[in-house]
C-alpha positions in Angstrom: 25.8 21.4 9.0 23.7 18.7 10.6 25.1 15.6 11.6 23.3 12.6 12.3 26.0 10.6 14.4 27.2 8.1 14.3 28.3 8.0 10.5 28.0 4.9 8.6 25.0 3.6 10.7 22.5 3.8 7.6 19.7 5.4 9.4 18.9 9.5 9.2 17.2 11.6 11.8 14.0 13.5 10.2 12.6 13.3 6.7 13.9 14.1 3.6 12.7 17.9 3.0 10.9 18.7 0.0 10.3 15.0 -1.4 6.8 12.7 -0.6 6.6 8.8 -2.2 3.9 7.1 -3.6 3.2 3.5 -4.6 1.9 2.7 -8.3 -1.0 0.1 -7.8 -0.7 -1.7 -11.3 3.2 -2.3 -10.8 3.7 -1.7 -6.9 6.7 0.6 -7.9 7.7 3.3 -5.2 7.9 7.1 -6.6 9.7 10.0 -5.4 7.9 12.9 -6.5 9.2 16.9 -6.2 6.0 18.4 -4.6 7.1 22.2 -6.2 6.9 20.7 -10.0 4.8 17.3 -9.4 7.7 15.3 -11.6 8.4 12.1 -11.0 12.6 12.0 -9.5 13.1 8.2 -9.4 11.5 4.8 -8.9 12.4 1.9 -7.1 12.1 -1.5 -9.1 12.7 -4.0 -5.8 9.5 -3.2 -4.3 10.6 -1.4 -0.7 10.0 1.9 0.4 12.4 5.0 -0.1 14.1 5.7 3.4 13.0 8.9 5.3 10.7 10.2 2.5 7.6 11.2 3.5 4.7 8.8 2.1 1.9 10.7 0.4 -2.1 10.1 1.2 -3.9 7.8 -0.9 
């Protein structure tokens, strides 16, 4: 198991595996998107960026 010490810091080491982010333009929501299906996983609403997910080209 990895371990990204110490615990309870909020930070991770590496990216998220298997997830990229994108920013809508018309409502400057953030997107998590599963790159295997191209669905949509979740949005953020407060305008910041997902941590450690990779951001896709624009």
């Amino acid at each position: 198991m990895a371990t990204n010490p110490p615990a309870g810091d909020g930070h991770r080491n590496g990216a998220v595996r298997n997830r990229t982010q994108f920013q809508n333009p018309n409502n400057s929501i953030w997107y998590k998107r599963d790159p295997d299906t191209g669905r949509i996983m979740d949005g953020k609403s407060d305008g910041t960026k997902f941590k450690g997910v990779r951001r896709e080209k624009s």
